[in-house]
C-alpha positions as CSV (number, residue, x, y, z in Angstrom):
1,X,-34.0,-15.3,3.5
2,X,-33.6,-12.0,5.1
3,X,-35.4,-8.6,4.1
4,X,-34.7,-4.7,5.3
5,X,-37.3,-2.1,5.7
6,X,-36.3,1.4,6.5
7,X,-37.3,3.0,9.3
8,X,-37.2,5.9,11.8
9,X,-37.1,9.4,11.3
10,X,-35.4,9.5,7.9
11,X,-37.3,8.2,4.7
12,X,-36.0,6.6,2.1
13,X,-36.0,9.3,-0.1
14,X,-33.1,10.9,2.2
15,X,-30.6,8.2,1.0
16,X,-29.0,7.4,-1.8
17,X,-30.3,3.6,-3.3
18,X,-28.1,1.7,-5.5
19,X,-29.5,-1.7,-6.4
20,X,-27.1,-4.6,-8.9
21,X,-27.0,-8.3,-9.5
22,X,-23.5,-9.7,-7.8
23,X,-22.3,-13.0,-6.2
24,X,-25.6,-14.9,-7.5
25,X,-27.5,-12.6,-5.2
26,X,-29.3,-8.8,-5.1
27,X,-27.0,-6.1,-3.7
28,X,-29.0,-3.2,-1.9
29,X,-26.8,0.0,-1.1
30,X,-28.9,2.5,1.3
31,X,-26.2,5.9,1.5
32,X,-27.3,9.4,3.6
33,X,-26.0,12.8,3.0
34,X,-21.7,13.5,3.8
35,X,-22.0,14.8,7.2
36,X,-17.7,16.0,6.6
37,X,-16.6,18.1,3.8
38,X,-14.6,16.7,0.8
39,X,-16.6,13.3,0.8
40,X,-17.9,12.2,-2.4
41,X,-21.9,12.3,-2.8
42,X,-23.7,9.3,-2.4
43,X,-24.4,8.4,-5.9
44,X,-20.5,9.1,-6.3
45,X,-19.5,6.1,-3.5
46,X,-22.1,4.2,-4.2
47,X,-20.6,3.7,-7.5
48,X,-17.1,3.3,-6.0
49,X,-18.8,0.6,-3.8
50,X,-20.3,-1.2,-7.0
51,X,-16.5,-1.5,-8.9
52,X,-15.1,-2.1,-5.8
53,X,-17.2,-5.3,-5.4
54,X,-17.6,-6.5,-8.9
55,X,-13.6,-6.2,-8.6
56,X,-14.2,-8.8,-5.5
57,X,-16.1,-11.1,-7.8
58,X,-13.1,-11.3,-10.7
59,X,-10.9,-12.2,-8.7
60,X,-12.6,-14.6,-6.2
61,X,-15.4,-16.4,-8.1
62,X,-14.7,-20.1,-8.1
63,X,-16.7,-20.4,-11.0
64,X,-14.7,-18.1,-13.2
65,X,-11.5,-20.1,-14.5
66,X,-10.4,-16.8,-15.2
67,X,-10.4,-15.3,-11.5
68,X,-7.2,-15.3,-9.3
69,X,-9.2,-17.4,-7.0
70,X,-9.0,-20.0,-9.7
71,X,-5.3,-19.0,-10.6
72,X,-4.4,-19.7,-7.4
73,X,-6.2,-23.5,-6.7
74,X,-4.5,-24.3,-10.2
75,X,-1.0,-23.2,-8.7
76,X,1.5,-26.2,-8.1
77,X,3.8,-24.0,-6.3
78,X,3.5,-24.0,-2.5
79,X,3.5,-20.5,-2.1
80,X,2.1,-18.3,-5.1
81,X,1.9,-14.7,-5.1
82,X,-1.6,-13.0,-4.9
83,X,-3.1,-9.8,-4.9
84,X,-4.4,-8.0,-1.8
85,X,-8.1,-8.9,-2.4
86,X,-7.2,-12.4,-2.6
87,X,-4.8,-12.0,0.4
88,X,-7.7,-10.2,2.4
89,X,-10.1,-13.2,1.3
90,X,-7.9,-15.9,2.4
91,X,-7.5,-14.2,5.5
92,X,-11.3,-13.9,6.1
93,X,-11.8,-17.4,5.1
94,X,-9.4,-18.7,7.8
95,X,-11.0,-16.3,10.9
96,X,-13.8,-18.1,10.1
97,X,-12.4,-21.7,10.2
98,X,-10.4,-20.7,13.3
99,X,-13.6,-18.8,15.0
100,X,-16.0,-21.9,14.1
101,X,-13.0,-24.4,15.3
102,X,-13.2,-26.0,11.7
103,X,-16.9,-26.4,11.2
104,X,-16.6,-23.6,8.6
105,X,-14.2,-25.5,6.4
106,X,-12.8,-23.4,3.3
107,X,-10.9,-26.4,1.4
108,X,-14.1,-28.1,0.9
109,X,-14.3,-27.8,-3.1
110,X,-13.8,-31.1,-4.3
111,X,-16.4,-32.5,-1.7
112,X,-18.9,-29.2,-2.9
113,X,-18.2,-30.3,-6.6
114,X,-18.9,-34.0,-6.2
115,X,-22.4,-32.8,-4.6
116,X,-23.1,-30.8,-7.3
117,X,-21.8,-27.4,-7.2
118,X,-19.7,-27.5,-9.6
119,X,-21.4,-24.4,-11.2
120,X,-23.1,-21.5,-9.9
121,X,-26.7,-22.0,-9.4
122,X,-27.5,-18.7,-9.5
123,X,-30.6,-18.1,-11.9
124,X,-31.7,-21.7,-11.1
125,X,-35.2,-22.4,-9.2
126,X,-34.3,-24.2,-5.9
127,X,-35.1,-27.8,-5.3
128,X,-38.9,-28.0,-3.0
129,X,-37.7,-27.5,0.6
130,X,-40.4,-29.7,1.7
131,X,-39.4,-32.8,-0.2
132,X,-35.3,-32.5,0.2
133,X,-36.6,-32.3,4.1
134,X,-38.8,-35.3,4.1
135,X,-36.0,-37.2,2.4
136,X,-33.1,-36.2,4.2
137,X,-31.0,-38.8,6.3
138,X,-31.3,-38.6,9.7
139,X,-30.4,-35.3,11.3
140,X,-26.6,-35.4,13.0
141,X,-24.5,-31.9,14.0
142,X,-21.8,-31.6,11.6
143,X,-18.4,-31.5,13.4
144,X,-14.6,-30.5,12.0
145,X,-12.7,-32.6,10.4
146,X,-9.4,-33.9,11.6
147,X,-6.2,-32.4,10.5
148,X,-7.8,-30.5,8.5
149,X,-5.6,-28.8,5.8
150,X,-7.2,-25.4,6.3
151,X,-5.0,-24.9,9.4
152,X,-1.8,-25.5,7.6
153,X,-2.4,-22.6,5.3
154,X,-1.2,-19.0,5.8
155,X,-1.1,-15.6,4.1
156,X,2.5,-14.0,4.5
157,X,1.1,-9.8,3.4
158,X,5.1,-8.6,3.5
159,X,5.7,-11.0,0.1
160,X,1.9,-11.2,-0.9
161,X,2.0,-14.9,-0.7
162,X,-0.3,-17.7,0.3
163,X,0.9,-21.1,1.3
164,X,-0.9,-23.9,1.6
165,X,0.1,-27.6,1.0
166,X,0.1,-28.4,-2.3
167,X,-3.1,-29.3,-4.4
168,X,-5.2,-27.9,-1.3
169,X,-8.0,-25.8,-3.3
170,X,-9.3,-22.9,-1.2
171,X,-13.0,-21.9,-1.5
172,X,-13.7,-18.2,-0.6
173,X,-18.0,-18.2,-1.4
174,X,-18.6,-18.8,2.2
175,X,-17.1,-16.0,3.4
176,X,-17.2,-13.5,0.5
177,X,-20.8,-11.5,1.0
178,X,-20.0,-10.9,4.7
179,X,-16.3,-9.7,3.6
180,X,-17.7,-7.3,0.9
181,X,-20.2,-5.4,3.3
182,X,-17.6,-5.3,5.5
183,X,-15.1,-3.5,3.0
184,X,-18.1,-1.3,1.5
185,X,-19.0,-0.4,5.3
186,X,-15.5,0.7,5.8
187,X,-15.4,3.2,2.5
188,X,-19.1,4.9,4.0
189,X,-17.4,6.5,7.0
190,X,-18.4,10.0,7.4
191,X,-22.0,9.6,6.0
192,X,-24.9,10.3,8.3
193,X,-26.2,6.9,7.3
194,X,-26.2,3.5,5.6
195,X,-27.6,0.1,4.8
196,X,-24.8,-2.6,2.7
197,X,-27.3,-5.7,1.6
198,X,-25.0,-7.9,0.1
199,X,-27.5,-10.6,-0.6
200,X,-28.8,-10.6,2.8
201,X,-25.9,-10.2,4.6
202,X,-25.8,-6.7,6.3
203,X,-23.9,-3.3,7.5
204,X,-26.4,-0.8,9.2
205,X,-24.8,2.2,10.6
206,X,-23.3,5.7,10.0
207,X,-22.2,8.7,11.9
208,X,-26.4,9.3,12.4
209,X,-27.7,6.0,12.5
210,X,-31.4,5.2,12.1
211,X,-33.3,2.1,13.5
212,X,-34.3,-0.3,10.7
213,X,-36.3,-3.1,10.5
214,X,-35.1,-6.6,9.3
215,X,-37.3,-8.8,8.9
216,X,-36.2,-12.8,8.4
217,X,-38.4,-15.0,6.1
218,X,-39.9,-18.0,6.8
219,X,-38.0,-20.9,4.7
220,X,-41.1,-23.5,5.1
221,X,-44.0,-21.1,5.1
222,X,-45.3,-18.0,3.5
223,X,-44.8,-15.2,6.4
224,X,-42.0,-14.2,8.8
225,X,-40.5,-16.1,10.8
226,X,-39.4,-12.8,13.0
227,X,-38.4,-8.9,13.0
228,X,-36.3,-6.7,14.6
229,X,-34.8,-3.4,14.7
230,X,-31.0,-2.3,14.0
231,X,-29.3,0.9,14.1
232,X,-25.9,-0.5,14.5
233,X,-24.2,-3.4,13.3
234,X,-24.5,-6.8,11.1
235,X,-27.5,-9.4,10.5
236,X,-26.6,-12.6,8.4
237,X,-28.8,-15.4,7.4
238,X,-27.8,-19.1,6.6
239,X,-29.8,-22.2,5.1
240,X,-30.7,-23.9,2.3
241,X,-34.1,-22.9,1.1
242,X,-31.9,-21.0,-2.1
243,X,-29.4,-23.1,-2.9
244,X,-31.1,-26.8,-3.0
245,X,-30.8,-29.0,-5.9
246,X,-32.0,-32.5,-6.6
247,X,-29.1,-35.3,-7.5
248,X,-29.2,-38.6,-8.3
249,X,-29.1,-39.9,-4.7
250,X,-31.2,-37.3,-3.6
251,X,-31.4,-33.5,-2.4
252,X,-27.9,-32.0,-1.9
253,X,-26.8,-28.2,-0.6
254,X,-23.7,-26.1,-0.1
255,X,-23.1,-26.5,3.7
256,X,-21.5,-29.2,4.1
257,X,-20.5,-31.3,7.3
258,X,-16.6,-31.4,7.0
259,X,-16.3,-34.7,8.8
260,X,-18.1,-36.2,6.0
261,X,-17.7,-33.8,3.1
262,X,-21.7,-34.2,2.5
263,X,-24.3,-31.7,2.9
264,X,-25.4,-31.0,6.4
265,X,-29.1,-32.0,7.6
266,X,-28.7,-31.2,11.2
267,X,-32.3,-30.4,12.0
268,X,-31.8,-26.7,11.6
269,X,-33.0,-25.1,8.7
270,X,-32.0,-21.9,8.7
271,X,-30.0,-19.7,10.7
272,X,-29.5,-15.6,11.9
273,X,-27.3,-13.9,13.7
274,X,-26.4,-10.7,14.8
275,X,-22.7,-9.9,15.1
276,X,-20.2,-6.7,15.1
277,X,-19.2,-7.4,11.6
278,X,-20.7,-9.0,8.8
279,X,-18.1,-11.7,8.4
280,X,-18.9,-12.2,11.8
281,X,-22.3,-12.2,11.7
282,X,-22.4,-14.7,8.5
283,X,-19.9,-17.2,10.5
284,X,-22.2,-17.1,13.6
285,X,-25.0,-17.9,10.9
286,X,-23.4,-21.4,9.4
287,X,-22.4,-22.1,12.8
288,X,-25.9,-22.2,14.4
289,X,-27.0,-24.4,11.3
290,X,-24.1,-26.6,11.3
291,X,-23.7,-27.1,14.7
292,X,-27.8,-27.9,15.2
293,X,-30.4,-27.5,17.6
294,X,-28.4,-28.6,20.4
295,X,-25.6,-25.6,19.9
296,X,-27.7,-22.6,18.4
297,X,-28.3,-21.4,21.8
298,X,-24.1,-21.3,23.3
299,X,-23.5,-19.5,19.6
300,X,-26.2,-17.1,18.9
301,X,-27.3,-16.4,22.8
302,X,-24.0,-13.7,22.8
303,X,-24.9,-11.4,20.4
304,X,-28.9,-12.7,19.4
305,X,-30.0,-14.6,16.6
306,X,-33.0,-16.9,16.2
307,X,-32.9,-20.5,14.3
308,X,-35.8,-22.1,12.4
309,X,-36.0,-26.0,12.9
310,X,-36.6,-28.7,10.3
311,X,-40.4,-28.8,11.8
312,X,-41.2,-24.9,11.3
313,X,-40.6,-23.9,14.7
314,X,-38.5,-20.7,15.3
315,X,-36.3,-20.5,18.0
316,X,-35.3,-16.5,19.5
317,X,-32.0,-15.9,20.8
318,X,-32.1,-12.0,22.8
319,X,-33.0,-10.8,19.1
């Protein structure tokens, strides 16, 4: 959905590039020369970067029976103990149902399994865009759910505990590329520059920063739907061009409308925004394409972002 080209006065052959398959998507590390003694060299955090978020995916996959994440959804106990990766996802997961006023619902995994994501569809060719678009219901903004159980979970850091009411099953995907840019961002301070790509989602900065050129596929046609220059900050992308899948009553996707628990077909397409932070900038995203035309402008106008309708038409926000 999103792409990155390098650019300015640096070429790529100054950086460090790390590329490796993760969260069902392509992970793109861009790292510049130490610019403070003692730092390890690029190749040396890049590494670092790569166990530290293959670490993320063990213990937050939903898909893994194995992961913590998993653990912790099986747990009949109202308040199990949890690492501080799952604490810090949990955490993220709620800003961005408390930022997005519930439209960003993490509890949502029974309704995502009963559409069909059950499994990751990673690997898996996408449903045709086109057809899951001409048979889609009619287009409706999703809205929150009421009393939704998200808001009666918390994360308690002095015990390590999470409590939620019980059988509530947290889901931590929507949130999980933006958090790991953020926490590889946060280990590359003190390097004259870097790009974190975690499937789209993206930290551009450093101590030197270079302008760079994002550019923002086109989900119904072959070319680009717009591109802009960053030297500092986050770009996310949300839709449903890569994760579409036919089912028996139709077409079906992962954002779902949590008044309804169904996938979302709000006459928005696709979605990008810029924000300070990649979390940020990913919950902006699924907010402009949940809440629909008729909201993109009040979310992305802030901080820029552009939206691609149902009919092809792109729609620039101060990009």
């Amino acid at each position: 959905m999103g792409g990155l080209k390098t650019s300015g006065t640096a070429e790529i052959g100054d950086e460090h590039e790390r590329r490796f398959e993760l969260f069902g998507s392509q992970i793109r590390l861009l790292i510049g020369k130490p610019v403070r003694d003692g730092l390890p060299t690029p190749a040396a955090i890049a590494i670092q970067i790569e166990g530290l978020m293959r670490a993320m995916q063990r213990s937050l996959s939903r898909f893994d029976p194995q992961s913590e994440l998993c653990a912790l959804n099986a747990d009949p106990a109202e308040s199990p103990s949890v690492s501080s990766m799952l604490a810090t996802a949990v955490e993220a997961a709620l800003w961005a149902a408390q930022r997005s006023d519930g439209l960003i619902d993490p509890v949502l995994v029974d309704e995502l399994e009963q559409a069909g994501y059950e499994t990751s569809k990673a690997g898996e060719p996408p449903a045709p865009i086109g057809l899951a678009l001409a048979s889609a219901p009619p287009r409706r903004p999703a809205r929150p759910r009421e009393d939704a159980a998200w808001r009666r979970i918390s994360v308690d850091r002095d015990r390590g505990a999470v409590t939620r009411p019980p059988g509530t099953r947290i889901d931590t995907g929507g949130t999980g590329k933006g958090l790991a840019a953020d926490l590889a961002t946060a280990r590359l301070d003190g390097y004259a520059t870097h790009v974190v790509d975690a499937g789209g989602d993206l930290r551009i900065g450093g101590d030197e920063p270079l302008p760079r050129e994002v550019r923002i596929e086109h989900p119904l046609r072959d070319e680009l739907a717009h591109s802009f220059f960053v030297d500092e900050g986050a770009v996310a992308t949300s839709g449903v061009k890569t994760r579409l899948w036919r089912t028996e009553a139709g077409f079906a996707h992962h954002l779902l409308d949590p008044s309804t628990g169904q996938p979302a077909w709000t006459g928005v397409v696709q979605a990008t925004a810029r924000g300070n932070t990649a979390l940020e900038a990913e919950t902006l995203a699924k907010m402009a394409f949940l809440g629909g035309p008729g909201e993109a402008e009040e979310i992305l106008g802030p901080l820029g972002g552009l939206v691609v309708h149902d009919d092809g038409s792109v729609r620039l926000f101060a990009t």
